[in-house]
N, CA, C and O of each residue as an XYZ file, in Angstrom:
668
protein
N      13.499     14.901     -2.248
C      12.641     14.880     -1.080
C      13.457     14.335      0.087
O      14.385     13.534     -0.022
N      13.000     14.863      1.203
C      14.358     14.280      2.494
C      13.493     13.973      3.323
O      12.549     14.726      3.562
N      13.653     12.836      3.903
C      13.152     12.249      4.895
C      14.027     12.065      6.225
O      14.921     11.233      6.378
N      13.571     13.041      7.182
C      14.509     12.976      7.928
C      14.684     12.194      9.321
O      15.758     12.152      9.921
N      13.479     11.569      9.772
C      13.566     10.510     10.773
C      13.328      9.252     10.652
O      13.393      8.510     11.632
N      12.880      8.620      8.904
C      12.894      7.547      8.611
C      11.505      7.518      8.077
O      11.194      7.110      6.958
N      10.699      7.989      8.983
C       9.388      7.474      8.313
C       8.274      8.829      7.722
O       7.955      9.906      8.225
N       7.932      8.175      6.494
C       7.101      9.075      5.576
C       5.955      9.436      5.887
O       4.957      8.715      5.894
N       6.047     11.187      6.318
C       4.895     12.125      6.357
C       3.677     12.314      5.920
O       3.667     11.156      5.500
N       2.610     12.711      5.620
C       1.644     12.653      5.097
C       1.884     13.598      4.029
O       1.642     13.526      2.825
N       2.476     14.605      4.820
C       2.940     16.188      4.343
C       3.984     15.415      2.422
O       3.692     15.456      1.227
N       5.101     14.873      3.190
C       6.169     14.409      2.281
C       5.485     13.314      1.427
O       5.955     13.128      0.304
N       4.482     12.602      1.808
C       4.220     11.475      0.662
C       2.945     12.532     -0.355
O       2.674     12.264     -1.525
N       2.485     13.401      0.219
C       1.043     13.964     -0.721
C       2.528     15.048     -2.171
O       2.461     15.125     -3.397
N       3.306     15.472     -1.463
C       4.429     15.942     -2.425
C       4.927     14.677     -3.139
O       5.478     14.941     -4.208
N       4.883     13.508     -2.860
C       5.953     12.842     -3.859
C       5.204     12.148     -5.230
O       4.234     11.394     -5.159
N       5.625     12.416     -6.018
C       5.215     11.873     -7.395
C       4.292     10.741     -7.284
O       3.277     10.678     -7.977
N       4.704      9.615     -6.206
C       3.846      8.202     -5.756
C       2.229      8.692     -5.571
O       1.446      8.024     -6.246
N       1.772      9.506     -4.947
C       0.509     10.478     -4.679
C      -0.658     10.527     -5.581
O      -0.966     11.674     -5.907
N      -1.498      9.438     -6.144
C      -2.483      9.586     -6.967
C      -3.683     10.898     -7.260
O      -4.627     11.033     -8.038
N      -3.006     11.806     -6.093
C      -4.570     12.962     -5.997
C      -5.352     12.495     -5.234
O      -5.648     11.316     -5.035
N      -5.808     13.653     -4.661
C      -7.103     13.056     -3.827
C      -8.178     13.169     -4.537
O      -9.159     12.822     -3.879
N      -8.548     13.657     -6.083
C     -10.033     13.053     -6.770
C      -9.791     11.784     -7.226
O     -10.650     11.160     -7.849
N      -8.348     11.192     -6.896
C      -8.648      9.905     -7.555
C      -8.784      8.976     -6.184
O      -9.617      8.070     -6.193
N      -7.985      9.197     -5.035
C      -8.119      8.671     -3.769
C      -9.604      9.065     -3.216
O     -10.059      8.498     -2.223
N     -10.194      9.883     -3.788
C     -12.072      9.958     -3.155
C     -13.143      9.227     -4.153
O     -14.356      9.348     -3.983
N     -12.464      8.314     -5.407
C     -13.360      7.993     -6.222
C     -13.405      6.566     -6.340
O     -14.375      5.951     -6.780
N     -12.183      5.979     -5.881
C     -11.697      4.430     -6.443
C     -10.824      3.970     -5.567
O     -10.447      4.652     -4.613
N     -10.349      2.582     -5.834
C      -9.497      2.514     -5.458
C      -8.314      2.496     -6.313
O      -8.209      2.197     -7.503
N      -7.092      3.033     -5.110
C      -6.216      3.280     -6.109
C      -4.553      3.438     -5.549
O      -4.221      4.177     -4.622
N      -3.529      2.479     -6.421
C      -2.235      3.042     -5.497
C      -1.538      3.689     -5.076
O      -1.562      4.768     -5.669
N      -0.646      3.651     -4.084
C       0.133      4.556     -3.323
C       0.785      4.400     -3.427
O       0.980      3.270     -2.981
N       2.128      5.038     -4.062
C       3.417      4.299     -4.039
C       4.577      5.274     -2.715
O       4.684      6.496     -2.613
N       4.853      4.852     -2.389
C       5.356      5.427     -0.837
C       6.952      5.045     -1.225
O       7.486      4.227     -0.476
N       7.709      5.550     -2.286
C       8.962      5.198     -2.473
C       9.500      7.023     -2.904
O       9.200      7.751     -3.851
N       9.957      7.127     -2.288
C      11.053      8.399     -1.637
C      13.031      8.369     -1.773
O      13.836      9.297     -1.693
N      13.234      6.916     -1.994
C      14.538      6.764     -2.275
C      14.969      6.753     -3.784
O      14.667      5.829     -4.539
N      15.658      7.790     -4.146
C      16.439      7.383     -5.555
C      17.544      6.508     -5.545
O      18.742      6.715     -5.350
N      16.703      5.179     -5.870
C      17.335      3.647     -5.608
C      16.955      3.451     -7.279
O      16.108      3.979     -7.999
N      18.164      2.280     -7.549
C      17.620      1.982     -9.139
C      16.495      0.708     -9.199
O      16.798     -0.465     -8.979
N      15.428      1.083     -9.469
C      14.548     -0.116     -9.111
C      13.097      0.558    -10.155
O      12.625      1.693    -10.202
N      12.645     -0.966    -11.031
C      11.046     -0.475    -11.681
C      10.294     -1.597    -11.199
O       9.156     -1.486    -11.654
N      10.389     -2.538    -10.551
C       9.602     -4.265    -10.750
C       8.282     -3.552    -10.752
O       7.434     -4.306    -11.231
N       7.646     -2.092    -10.314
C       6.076     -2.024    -10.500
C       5.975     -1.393    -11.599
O       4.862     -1.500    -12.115
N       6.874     -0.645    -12.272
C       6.422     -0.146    -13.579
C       6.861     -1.162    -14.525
O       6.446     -0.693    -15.585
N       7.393     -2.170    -14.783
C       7.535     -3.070    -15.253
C       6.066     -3.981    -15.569
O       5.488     -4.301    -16.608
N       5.726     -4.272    -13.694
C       4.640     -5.405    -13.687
C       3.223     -4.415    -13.629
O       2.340     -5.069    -13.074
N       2.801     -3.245    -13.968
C       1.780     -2.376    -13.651
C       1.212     -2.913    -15.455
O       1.758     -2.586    -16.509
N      -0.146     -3.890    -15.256
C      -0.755     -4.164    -16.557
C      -1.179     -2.816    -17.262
O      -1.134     -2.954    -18.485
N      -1.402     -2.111    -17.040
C      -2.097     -0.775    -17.431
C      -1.701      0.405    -17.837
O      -2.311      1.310    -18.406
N      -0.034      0.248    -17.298
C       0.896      1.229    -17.381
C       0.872      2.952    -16.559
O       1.075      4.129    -16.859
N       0.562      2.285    -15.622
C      -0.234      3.441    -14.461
C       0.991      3.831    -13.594
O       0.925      4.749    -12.776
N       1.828      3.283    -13.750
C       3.598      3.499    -12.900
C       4.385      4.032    -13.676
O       4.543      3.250    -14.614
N       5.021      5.002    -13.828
C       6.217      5.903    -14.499
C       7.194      5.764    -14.115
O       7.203      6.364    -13.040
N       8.814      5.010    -14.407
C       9.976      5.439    -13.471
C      10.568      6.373    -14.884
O      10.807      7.568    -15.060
N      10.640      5.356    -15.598
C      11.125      6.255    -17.312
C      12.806      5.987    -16.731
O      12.965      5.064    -15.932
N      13.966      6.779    -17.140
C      14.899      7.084    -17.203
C      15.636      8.367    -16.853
O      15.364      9.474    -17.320
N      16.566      8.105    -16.010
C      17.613      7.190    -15.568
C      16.620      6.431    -14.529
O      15.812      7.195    -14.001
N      16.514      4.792    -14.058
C      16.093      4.077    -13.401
C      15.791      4.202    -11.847
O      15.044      3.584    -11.089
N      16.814      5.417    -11.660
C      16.623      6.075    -10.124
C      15.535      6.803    -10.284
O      15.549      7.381     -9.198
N      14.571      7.219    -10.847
C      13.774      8.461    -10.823
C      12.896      7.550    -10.070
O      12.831      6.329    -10.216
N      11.913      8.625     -8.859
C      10.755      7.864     -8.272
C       9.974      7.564     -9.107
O       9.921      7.883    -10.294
N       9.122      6.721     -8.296
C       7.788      6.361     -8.981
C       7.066      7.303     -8.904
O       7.145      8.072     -7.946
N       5.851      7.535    -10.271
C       5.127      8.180    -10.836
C       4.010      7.394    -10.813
O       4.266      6.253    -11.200
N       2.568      7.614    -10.427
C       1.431      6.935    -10.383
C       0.212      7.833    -10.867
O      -0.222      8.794    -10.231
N      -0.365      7.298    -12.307
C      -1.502      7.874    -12.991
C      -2.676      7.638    -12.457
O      -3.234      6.641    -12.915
N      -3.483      8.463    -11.293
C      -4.381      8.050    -10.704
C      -5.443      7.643    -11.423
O      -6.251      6.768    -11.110
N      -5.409      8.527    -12.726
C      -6.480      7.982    -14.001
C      -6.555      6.738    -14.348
O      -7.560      6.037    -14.469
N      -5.515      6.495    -14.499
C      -5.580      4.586    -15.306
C      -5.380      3.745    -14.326
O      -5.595      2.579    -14.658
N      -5.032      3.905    -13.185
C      -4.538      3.263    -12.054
C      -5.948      1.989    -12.271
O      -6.649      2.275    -13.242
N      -6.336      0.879    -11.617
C      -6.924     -0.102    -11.599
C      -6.989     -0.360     -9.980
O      -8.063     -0.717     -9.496
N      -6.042     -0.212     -9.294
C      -6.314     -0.657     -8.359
C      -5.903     -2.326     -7.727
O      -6.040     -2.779     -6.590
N      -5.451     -2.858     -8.771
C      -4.859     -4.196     -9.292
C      -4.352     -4.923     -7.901
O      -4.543     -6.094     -7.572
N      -3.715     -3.986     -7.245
C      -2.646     -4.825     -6.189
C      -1.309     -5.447     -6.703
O      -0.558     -5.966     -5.877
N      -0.898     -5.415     -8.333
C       0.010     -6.299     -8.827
C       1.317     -5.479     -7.848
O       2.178     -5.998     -7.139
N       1.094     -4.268     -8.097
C       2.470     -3.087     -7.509
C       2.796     -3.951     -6.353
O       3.815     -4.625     -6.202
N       1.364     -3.784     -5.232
C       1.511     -4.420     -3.963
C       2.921     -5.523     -3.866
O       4.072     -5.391     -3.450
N       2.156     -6.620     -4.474
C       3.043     -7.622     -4.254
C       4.543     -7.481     -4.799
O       5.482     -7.634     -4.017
N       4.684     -7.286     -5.696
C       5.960     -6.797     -6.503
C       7.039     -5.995     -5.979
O       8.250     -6.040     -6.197
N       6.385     -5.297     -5.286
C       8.044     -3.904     -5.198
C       8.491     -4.616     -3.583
O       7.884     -5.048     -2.603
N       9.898     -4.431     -4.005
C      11.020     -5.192     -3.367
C      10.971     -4.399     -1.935
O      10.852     -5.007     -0.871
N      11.072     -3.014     -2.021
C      10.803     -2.108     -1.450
C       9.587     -2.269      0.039
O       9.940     -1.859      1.145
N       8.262     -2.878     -0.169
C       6.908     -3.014      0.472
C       7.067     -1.616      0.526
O       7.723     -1.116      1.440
N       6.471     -0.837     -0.468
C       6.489      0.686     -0.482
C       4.933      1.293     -1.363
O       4.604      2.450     -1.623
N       4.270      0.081     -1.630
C       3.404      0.365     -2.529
C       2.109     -0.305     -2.078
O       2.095     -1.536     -2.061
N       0.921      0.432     -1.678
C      -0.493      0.415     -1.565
C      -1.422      0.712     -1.723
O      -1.559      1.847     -2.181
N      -2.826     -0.233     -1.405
C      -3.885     -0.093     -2.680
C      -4.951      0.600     -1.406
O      -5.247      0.263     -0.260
N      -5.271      1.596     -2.205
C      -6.287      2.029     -0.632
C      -7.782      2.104     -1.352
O      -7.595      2.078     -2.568
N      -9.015      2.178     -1.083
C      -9.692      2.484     -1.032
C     -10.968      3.520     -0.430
O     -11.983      2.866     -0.191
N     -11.037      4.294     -0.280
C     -11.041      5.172      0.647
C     -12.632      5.448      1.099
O     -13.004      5.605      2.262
N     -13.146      5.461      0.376
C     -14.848      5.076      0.311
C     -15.500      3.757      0.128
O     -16.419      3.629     -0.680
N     -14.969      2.564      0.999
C     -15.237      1.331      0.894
C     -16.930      1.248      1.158
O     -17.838      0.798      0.459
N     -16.914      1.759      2.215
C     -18.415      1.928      2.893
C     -18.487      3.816      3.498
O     -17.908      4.824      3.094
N     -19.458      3.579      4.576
C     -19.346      5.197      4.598
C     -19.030      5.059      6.371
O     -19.415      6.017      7.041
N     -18.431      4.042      7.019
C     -17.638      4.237      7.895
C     -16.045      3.578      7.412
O     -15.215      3.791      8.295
N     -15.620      3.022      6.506
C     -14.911      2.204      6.693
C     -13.843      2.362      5.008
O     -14.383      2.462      3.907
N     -12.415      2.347      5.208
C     -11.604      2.243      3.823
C     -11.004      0.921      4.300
O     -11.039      0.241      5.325
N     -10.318      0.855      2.839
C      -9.700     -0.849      2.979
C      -8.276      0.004      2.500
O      -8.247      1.019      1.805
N      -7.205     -0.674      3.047
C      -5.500     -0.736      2.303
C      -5.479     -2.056      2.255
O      -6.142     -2.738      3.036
N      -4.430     -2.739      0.989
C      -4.307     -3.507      0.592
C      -2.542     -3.261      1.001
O      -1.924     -2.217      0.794
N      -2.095     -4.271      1.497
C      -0.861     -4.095      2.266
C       0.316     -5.340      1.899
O      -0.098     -6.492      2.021
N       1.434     -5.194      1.556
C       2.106     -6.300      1.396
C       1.974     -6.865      3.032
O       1.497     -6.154      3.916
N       2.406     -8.055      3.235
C       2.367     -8.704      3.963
C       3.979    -10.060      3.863
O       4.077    -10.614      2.768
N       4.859    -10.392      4.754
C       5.972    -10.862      4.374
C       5.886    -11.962      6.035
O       6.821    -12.696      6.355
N       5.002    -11.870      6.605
C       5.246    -12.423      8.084
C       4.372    -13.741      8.289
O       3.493    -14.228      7.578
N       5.075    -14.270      9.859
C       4.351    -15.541      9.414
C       4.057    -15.535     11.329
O       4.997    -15.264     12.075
N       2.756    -15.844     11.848
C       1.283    -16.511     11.194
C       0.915    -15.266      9.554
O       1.331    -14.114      9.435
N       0.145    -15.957      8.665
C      -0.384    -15.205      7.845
C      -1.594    -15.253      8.400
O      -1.854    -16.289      9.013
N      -2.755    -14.060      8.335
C      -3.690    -13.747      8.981
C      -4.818    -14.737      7.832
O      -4.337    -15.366      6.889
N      -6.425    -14.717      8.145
C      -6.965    -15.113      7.483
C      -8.070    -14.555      7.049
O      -8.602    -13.916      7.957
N      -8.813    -14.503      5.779
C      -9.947    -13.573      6.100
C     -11.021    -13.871      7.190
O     -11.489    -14.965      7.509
N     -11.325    -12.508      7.731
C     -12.174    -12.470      8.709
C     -11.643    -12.331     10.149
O     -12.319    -12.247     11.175
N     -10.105    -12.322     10.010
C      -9.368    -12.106     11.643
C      -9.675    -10.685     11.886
O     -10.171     -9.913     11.066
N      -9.348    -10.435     13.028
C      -8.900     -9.396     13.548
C      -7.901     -8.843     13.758
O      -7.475     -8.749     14.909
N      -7.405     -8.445     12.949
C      -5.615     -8.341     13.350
C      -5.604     -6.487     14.188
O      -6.589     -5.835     14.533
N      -4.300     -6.147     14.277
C      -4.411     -4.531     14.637
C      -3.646     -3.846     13.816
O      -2.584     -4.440     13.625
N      -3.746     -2.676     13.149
C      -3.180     -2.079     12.032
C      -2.445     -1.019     12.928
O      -2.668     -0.363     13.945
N      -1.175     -1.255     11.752
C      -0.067     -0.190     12.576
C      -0.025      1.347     11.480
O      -0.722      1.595     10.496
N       0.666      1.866     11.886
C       1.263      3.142     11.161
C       2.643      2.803     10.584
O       3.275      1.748     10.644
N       2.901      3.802     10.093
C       4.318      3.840      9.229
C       5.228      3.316     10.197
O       5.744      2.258      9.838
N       5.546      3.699     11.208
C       6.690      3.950     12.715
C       6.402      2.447     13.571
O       7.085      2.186     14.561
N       5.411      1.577     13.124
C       5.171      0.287     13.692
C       4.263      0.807     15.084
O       4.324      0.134     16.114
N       3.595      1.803     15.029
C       2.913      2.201     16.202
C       1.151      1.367     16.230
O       0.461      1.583     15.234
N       0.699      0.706     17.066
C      -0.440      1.089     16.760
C      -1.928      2.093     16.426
O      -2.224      3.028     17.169
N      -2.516      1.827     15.563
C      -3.435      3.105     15.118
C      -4.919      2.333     15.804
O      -5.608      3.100     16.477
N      -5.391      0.988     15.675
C      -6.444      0.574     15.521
C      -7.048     -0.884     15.480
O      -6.051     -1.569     15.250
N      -8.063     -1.690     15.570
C      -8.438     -3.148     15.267
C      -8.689     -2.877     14.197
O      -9.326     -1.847     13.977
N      -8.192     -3.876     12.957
C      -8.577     -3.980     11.085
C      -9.284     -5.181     11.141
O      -9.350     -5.655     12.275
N      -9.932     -5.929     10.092
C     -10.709     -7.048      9.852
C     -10.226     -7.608      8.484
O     -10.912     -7.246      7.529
N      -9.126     -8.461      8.198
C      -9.300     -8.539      7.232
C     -10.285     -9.186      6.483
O     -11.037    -10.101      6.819
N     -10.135     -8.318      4.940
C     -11.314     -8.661      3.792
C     -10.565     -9.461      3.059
O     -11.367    -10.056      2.340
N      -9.381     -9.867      2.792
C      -9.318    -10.493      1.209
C      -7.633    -10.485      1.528
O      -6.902     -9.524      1.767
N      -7.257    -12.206      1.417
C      -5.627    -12.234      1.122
C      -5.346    -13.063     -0.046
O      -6.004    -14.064     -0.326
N      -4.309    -12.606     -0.754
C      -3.727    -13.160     -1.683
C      -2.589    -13.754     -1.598
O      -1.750    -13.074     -1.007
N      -2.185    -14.897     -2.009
C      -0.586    -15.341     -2.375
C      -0.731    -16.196     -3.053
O      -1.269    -17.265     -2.764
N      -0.254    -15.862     -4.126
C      -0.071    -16.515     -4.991
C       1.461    -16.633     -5.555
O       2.184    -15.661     -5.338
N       2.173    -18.071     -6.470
C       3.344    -18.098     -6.969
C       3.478    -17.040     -7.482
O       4.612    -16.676     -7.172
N       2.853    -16.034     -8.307
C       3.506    -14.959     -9.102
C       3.521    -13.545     -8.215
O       3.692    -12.438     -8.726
N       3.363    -13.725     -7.143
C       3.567    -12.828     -5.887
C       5.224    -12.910     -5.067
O       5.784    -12.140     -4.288
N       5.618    -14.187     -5.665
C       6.644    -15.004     -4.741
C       6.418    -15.195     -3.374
O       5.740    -16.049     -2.801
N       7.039    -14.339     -2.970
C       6.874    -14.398     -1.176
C       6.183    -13.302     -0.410
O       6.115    -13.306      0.819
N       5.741    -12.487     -1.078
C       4.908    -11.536     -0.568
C       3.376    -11.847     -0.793
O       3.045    -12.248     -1.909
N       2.304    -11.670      0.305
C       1.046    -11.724      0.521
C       0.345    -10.543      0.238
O       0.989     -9.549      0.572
N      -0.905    -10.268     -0.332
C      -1.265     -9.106      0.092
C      -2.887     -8.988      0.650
O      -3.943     -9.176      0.046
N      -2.664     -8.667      1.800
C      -3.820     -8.887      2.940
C      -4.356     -7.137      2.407
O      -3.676     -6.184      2.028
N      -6.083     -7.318      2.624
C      -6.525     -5.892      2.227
C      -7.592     -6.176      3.569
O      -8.387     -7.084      3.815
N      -7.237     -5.085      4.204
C      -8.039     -4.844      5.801
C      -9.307     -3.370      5.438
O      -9.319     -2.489      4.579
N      -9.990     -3.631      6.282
C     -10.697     -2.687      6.783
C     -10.609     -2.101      7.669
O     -10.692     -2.687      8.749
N     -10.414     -0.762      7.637
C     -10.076      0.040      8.499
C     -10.877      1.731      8.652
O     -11.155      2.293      7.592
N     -11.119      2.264      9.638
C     -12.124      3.354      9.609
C     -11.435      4.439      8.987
O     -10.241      4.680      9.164
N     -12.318      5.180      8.152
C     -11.887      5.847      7.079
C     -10.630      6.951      7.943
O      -9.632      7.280      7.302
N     -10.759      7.308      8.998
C      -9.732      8.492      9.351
C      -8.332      7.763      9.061
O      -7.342      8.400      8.701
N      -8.334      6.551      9.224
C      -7.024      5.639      9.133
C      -6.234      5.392      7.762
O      -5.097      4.920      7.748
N      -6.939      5.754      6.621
C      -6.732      5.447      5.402
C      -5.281      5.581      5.315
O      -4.517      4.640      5.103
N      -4.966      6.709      5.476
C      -3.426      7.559      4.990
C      -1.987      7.106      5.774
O      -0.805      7.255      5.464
N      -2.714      6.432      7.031
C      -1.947      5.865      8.042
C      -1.346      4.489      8.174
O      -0.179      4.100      8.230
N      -2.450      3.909      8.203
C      -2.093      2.188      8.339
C      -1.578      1.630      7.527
O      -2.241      1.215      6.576
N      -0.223      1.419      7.601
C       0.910      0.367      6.381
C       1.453     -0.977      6.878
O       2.500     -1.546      6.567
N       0.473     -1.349      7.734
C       1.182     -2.693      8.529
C       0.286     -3.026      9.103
O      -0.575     -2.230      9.480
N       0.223     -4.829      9.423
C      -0.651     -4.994     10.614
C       0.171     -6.119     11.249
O       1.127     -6.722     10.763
N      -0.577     -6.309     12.782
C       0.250     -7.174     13.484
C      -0.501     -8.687     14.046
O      -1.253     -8.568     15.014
N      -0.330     -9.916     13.528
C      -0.908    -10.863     13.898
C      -0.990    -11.640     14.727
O      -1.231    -12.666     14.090
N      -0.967    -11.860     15.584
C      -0.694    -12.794     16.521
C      -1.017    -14.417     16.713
O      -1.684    -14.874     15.785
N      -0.741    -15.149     17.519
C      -1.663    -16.547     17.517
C      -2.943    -16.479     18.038
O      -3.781    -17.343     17.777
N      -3.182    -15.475     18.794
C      -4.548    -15.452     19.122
C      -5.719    -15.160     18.396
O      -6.928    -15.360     18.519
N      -4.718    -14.455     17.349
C      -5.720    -13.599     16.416
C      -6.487    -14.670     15.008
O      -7.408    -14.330     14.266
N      -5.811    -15.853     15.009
C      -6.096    -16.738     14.093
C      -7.185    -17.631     14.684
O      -7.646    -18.563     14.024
């Protein structure tokens, strides 16, 4: 798969193995794995309780994601070295999906801020709210903040931006 200006297509990520389907992205929630580089790396098929991540052998092969068994867990989230992997929900409500997003920056947002959710390219798309952050030691240094965001945004928003005001 070639990515040719850096940042991943809708077109190029619904082709890449990472791609749960959309009957499983219209039913649950469920991950995204947005990794496109044949780099040698498993830490999510390793740490995936359920076994819902495929790299298999040779260690370069992308990730593979079983939208069936998938859980929805967030473990991927935090784990891949990469921040290449997210938990979307897509039918949270019937205006509104949630992504579950690594997070590596500092202010850390809190639930109930307002932060603004970006796109792949660091563009803004929108105001998010977050619902729910995690960090925990077995996360190490990665957070994973899960925002609300209006459903057209689902496929888009891989970042958000916090500010001091926003806390």
């Amino acid at each position: 798969m070639a990515v040719f200006d850096g940042v991943l297509s809708l077109e190029e990520l619904r082709g890449s193995p990472g791609w749960p389907g959309e009957e499983h992205i219209e039913g649950k929630k469920v991950a995204v794995l947005e990794c496109v580089q044949d780099i040698p790396c498993n830490p999510c098929e390793a740490a995936c309780p359920v076994q819902a991540i495929a790299i298999g052998s040779p260690i370069t092969n992308l990730p593979a994601i079983d939208g069936e068994r998938c859980t929805g867990c967030t473990i991927c989230v935090a784990i891949c070295p990469g921040l290449a992997c997210f938990v979307i929900e897509k039918n949270h409500s019937a205006e509104l999906a949630t992504v579950a997003l690594p997070y590596e920056q500092l202010p850390l947002p809190t639930v109930g801020n307002r932060v603004r959710a970006l796109d792949r390219g660091g563009r803004e798309l929108c105001p998010a709210e977050v619902l729910k952050l995690r960090k925990t030691k077995a996360f190490d240094q990665t957070a994973v903040v899960t925002i609300a965001v209006p459903k057209r945004f689902v496929h888009e928003v891989r970042s958000i931006e916090v500010s001091e005001h926003d806390q």
